[in-house]
C-alpha positions in Angstrom: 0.0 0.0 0.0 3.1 2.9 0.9 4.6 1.5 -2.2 1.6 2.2 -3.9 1.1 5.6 -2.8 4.7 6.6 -3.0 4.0 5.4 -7.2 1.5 7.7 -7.0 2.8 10.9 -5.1 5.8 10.6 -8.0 3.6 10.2 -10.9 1.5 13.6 -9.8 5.0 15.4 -8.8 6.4 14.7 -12.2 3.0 15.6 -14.0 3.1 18.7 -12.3 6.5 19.3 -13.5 5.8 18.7 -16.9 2.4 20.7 -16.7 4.4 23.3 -14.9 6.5 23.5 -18.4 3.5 22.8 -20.9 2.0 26.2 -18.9 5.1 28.0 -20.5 5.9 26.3 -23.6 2.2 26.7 -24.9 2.0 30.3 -25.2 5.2 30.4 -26.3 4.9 28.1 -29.6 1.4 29.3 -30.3 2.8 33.0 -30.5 6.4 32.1 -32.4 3.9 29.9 -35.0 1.8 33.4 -35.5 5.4 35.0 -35.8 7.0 32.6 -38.3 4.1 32.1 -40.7 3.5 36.1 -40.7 7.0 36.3 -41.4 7.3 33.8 -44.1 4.2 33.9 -45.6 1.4 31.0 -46.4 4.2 29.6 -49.4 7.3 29.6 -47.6 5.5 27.8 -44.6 4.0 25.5 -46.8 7.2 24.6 -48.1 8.7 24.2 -44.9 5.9 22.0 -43.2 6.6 19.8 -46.6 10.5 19.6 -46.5 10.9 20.8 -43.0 8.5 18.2 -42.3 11.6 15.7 -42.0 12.4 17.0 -38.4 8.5 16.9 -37.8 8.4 13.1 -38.9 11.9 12.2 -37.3 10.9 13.8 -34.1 8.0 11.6 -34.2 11.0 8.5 -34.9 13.1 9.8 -32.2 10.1 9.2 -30.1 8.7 6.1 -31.1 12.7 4.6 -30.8 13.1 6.3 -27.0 9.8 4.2 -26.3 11.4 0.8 -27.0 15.0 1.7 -25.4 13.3 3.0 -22.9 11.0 -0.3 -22.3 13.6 -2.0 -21.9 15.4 0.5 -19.0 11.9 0.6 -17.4 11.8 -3.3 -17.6 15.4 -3.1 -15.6 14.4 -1.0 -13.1 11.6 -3.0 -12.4 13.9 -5.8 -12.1 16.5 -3.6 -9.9 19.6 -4.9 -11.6 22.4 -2.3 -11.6 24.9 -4.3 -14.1 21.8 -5.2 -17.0 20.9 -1.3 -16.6 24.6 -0.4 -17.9 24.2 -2.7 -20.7 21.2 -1.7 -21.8 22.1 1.4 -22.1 25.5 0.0 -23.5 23.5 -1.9 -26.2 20.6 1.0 -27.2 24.2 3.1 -28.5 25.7 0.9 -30.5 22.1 -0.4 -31.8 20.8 3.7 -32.7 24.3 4.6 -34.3 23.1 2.0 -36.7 20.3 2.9 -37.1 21.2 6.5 -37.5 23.5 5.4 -40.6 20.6 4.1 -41.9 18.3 6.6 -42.0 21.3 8.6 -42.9 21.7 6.8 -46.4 18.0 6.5 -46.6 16.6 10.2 -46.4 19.8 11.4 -48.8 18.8 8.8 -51.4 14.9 10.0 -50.6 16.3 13.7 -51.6 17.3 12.7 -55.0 13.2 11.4 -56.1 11.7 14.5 -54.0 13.8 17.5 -56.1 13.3 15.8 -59.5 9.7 16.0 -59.9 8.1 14.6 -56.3 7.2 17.9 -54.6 5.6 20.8 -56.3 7.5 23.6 -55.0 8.0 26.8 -57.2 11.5 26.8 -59.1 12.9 30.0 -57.3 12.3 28.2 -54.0 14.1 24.9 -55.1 17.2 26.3 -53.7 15.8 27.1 -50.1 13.8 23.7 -50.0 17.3 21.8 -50.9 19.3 23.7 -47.7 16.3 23.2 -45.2 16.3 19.4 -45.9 20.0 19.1 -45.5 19.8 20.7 -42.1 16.9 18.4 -41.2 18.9 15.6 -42.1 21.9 16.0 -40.0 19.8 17.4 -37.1 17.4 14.3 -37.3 21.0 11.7 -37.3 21.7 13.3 -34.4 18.7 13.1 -32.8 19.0 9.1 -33.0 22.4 8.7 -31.4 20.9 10.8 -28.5 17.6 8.9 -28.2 18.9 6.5 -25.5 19.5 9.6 -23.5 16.5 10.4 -23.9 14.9 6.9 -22.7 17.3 7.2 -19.7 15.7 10.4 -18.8 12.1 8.9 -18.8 12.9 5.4 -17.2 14.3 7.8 -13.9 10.9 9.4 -14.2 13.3 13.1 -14.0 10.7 15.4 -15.5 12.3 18.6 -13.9 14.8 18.2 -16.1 13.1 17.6 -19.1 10.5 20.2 -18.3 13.6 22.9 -17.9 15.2 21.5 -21.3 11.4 21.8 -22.9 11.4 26.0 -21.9 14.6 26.5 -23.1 14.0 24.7 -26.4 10.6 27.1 -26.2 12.6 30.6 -25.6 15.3 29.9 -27.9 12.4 28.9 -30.7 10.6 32.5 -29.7 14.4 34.7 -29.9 14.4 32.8 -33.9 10.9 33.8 -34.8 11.8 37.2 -34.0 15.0 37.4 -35.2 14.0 36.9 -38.8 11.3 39.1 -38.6 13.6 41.6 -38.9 16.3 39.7 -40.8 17.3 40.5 -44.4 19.1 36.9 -45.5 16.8 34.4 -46.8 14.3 34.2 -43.7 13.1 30.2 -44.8 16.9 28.8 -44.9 17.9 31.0 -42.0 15.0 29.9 -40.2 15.5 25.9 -41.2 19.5 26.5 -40.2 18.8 27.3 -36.7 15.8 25.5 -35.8 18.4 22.6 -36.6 21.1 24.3 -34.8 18.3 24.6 -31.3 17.4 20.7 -31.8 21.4 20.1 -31.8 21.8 22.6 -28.8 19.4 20.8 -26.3 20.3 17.5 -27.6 24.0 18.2 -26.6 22.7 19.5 -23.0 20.9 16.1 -22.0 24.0 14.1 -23.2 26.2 15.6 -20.8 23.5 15.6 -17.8 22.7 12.1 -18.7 26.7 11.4 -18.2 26.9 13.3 -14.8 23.3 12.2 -13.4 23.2 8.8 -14.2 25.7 5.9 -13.2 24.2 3.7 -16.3 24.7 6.5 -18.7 28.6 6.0 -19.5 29.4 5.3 -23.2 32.3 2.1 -22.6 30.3 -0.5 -25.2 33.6 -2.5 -25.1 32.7 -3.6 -21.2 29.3 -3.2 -21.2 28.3 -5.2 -24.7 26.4 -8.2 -23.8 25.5 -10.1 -27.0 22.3 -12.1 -26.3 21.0 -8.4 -24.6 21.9 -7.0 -28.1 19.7 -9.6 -30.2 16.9 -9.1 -27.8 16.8 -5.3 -28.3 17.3 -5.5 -31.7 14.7 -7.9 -32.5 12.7 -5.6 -30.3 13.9 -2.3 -32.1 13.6 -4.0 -35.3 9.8 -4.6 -35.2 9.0 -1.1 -33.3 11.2 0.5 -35.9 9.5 -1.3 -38.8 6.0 0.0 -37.4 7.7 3.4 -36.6 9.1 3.9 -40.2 5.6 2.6 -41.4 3.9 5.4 -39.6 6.7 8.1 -40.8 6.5 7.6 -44.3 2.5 7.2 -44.3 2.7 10.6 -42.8 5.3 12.3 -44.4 3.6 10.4 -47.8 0.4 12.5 -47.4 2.4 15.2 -47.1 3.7 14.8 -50.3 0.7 13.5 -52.0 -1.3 16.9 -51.0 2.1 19.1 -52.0 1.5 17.1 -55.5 -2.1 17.6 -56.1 -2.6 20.9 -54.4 0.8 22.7 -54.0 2.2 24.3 -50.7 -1.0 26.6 -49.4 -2.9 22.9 -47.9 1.0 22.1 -46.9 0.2 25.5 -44.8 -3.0 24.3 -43.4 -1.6 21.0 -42.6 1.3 22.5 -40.6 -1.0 24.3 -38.5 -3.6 21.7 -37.9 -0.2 19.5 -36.5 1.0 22.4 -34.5 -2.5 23.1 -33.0 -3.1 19.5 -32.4 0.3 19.3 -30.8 -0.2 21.6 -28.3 -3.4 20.3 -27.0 -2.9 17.0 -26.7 0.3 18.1 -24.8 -2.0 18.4 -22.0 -2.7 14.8 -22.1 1.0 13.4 -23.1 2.8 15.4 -19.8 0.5 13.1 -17.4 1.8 10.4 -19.9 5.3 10.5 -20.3 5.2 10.0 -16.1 2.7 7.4 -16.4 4.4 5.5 -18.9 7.8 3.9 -16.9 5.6 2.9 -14.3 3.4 0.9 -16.4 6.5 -1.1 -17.8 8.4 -1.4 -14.4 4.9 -3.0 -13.1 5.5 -5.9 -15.6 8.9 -5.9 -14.9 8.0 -6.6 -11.2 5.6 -9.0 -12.6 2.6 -7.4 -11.5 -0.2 -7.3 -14.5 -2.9 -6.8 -12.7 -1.3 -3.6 -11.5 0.4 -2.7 -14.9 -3.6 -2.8 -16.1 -4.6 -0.8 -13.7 -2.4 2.0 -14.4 -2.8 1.9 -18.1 -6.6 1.7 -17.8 -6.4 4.7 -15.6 -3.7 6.7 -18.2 -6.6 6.2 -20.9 -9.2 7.5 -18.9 -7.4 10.8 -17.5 -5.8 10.8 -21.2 -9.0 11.3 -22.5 -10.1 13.8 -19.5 -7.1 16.3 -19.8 -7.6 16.5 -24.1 -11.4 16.7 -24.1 -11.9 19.5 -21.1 -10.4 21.9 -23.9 -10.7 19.8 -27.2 -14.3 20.6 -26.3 -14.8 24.9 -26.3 -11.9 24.4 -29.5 -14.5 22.3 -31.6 -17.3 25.1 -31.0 -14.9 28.0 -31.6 -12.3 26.6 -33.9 -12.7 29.9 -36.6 -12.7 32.4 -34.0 -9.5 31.0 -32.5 -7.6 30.7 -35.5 -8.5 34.4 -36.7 -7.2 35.5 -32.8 -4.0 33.4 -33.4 -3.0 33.8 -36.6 -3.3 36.9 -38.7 -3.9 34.7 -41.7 -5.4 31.4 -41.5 -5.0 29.2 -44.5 -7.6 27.7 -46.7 -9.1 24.5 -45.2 -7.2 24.7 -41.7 -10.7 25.3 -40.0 -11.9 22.0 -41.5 -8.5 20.0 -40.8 -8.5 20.9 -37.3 -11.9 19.7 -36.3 -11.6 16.5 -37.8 -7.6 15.9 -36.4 -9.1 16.9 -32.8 -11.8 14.3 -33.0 -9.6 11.8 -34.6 -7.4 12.1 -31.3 -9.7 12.0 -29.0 -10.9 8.8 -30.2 -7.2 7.8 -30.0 -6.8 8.8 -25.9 -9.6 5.4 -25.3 -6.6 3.3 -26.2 -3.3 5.5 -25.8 -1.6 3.3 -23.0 -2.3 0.4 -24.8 0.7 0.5 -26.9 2.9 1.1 -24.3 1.2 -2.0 -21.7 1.8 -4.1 -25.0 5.2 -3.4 -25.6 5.5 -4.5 -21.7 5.4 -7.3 -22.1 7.7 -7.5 -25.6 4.9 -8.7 -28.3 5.3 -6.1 -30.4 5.0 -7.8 -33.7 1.1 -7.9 -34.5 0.9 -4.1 -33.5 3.7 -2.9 -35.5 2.9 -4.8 -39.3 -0.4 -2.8 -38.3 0.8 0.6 -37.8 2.7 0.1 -41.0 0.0 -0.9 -43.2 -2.7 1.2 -41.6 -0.6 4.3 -42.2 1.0 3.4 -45.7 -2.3 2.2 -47.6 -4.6 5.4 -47.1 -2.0 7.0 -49.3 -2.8 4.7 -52.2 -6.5 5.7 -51.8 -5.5 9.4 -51.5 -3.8 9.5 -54.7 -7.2 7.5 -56.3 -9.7 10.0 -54.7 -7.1 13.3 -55.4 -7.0 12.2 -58.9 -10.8 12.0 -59.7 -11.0 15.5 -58.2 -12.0 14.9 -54.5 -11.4 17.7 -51.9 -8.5 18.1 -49.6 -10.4 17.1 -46.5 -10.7 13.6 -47.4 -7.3 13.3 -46.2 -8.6 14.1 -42.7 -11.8 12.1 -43.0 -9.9 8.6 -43.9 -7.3 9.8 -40.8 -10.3 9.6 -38.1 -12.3 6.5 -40.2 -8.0 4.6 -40.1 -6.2 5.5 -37.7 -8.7 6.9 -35.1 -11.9 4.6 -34.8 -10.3 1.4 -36.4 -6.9 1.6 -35.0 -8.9 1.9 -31.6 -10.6 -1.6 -32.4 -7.7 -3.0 -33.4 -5.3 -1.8 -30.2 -8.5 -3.0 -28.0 -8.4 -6.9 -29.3 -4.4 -6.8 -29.0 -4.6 -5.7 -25.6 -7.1 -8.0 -24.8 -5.3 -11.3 -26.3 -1.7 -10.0 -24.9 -2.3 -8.5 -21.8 -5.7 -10.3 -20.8 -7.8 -6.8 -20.6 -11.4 -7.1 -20.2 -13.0 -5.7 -22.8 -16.4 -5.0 -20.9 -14.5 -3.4 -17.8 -12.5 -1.1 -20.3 -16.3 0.6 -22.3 -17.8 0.8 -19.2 -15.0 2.6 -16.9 -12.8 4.8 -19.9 -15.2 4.8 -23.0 -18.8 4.9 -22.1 -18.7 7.5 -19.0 -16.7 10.0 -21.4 -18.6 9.4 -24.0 -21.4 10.7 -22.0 -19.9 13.8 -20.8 -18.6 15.1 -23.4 -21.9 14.7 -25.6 -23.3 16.4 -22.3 -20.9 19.2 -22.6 -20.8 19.5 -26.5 -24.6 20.3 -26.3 -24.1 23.1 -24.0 -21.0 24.8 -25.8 -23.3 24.5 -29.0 -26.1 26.1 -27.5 -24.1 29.2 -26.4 -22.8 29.6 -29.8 -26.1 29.6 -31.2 -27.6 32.0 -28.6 -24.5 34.2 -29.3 -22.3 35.8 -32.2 -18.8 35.6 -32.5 -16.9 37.5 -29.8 -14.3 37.4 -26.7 -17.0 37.7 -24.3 -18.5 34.1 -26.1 -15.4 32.4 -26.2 -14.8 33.1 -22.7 -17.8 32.1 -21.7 -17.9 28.7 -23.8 -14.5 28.0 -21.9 -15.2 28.7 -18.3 -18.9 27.3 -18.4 -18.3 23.8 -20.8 -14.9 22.7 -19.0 -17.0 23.0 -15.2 -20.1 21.4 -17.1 -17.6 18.6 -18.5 -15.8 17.5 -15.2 -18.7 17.7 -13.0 -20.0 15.1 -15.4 -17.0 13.4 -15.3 -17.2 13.1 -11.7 -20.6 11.0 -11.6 -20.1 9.2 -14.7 -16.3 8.4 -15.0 -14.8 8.3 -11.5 -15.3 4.9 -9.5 -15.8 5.0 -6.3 -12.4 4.6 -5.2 -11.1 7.6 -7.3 -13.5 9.8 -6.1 -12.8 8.9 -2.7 -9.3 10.5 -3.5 -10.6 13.6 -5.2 -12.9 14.4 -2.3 -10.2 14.0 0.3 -7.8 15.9 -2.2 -10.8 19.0 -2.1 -10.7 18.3 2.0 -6.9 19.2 2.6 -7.2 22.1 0.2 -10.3 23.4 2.0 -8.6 22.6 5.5 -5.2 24.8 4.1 -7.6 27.6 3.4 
């Protein structure tokens, strides 16, 4: 039971880190993304979310890879074996320099098809496009040598850390986005040069914290290299990489597919759907990125029914922490965008609904990756993230070509990888991990599901009553997050958890 609550007291300190930074880093990137497409215009931004879009999709790599290195640090510290946790870390570099050479060689031969034909950039930009890519490149091989860093960061749960390294990324973003407001070089390469040169910068600071902090983190892969470890994490790495890559290129492939039928303005409006998208669910991912080590050191003591638990849990707050303002954004998404941005590019209204909707569908099962790869049976779920993600952009290219509209990109999105992708991650859950599937609708999906449909209705019915104004968007977000999580109270919480909130509400009353 103290263990229990000494799991928990961490979790909620580390969140509060992490929200402490997401409180900064918000405003922040919202404003420099109003800064940077004012300064470059709807093109130039186009074309960067397009090429630039390789640090976007390898940041999204770097991620996935830290998930699997970091499984297997979680699994150790589970296990509370000092030596294994020096050659796992040991292992992870030697196993990402490799792979780093490989996507090395892969994205320059890549370059060679997307400059002779593949993306539809105008010819006086060609030039700027080439440079930006380059510096992606590099930025992105670096990225992968760091990532066990990274995953050494998030097995010791140190999100003071990573919330300090997140602001400083954030400021050093805003001083750019200034800066070449006013600059007179080429403001797209300068701007593609040192948002490589920041990635490289913070990247460089957690190496060397990781080699003070950290007794595991100490690059001798002569001592340290342990053979059968390095076939078990590469077989590992291999499958998550293959579903990775799969997702990556199905991404980065609609990218290009769009670029090719409609040019760079709905590259534009897809850069700032991702951005907006990004920063809400950041809400939901800081609780996340704590929860996630303990729900792999709970199999690695061998305690399942614990390790469900906690994922179960992760899925339903998930969902909680996007929704309470995914919610007001649905109802006020034009108003918002006209406030943010001084020019909002065609479609981008349309795109952001339907991305929201299509990841709050995706909160219901967003542990579940993370419980499967656990307990190391990665394979199914991977070959699925791959095909799910490459094979809409066959269909794209059909519907594109018989004239259909842009937003049928976002419409197959939500229909692939939000409502199926959700089936599919429920069954493998199920089968690997032995979730009941009548427990999970009733205690994450159906509750929710209620509440927001509760809330919805009132947001919509203020908009109606209203017209478009502060004083309306103020009021749809005060009055429709309250409505939301007083539903959430009754028809979400169990018993147990709202035991906990009311005694939380009684020690803050009794401080008063």
């Amino acid at each position: 039971m103290t263990k229990s609550i000494s799991s928990s007291n961490k979790i909620i300190k580390n969140t509060g880190f992490l929200y402490g930074r997401m409180a900064i880093t918000v405003f922040i990137s919202l404003y420099t993304t109003r800064l940077i497409l004012n300064s470059l215009g709807v093109s130039d931004f186009g074309v960067f979310g397009i090429v630039g879009g390789a640090i976007g999709m390898l940041s999204f790599l770097d991620g996935a890879m830290a998930a699997a290195t970091q499984r297997f640090m979680s699994f150790v510290e589970g296990e509370g074996d000092e030596l294994k946790k020096h050659k796992v870390f040991n292992v992870s570099i030697v196993l990402h320099i490799g792979i780093a050479v490989i996507v090395l060689c892969m994205l320059e031969l890549a370059s060679l098809a997307f400059f002779c034909g593949i993306l539809n950039i105008a010819p006086d930009r060609i030039y700027a496009a080439k440079a930006i890519y380059h510096f992606m490149v590099l930025s992105a091989v670096f990225t992968i040598i760091t990532v066990p860093f990274d995953a050494a960061i998030n097995s010791h749960e140190d999100m003071l850390f990573y919330g300090i390294t997140g602001v400083l990324e954030s400021i050093l973003k805003l001083c750019l986005a200034i800066w070449i407001t006013y600059t007179s070089y080429d403001k797209l390469i300068v701007y593609g040069l040192f948002i490589a040169v920041i990635t490289v910068i913070t990247l460089v600071i957690k190496q060397i914290y990781c080699s003070i902090k950290y007794k595991e983190c100490k690059v001798q892969p002569k001592q340290y290299f342990d053979y059968p470890l390095f076939k078990e994490m590469t077989h590992y790495a291999s499958w998550n990489f293959m579903g990775s890559m799969g997702t990556v290129v199905g991404n980065y492939g609609s990218g290009l597919v769009v670029n090719h039928f409609f040019g760079t303005a709905v590259n534009a409006a897809q850069s700032v759907t991702g951005q907006l998208n990004g920063q809400l669910l950041s809400f939901s991912n800081n609780m996340l990125k704590a929860l996630n080590p303990v729900i792999v050191k709970k199999e690695g003591e061998g305690n399942r029914d614990s390790m469900l638990k906690h994922s179960l849990t992760g899925c339903k707050l998930s969902y909680i922490l996007l929704a309470v303002f995914a919610i007001p954004f649905l109802v006020e998404t034009p108003f918002i965008l006209k406030l943010w941005l001084k020019i909002v590019p065609e479609w981008t209204i349309l795109f952001c609904r339907l991305f929201v909707v299509t990841t709050m569908i995706q909160q219901f099962t967003i542990t579940f990756g993370t419980t499967i790869g656990a307990t190391g049976r990665i394979k199914a779920i991977s070959l699925f993230s791959s095909l799910i993600s490459l094979l809409p952009n066959i269909v794209y290219i059909i519907l594109f070509s018989l004239g259909a509209s842009p937003v049928w990109l976002y419409i197959l999105i939500l229909i692939d990888l939000g409502i199926f992708s959700a089936f599919f991650m429920i069954y493998q859950c199920k089968v690997k991990c032995g979730l009941d599937i009548t427990y999970f609708l009733k205690s994450v999906v159906a509750g929710n599901v209620i509440s927001t449909f509760i809330s919805l209705s009132v947001a919509v019915l203020l908009a109606v009553l209203q017209s478009e104004s502060i004083y309306r968007l103020l009021q749809i977000g005060i009055i429709c997050p309250i409505v939301y999580l007083v539903c959430t109270y009754f028809f979400v919480f169990n018993s147990e958890e709202k035991s906990i909130i009311q005694n939380l509400m009684k020690k803050l009353i009794l401080k008063k």
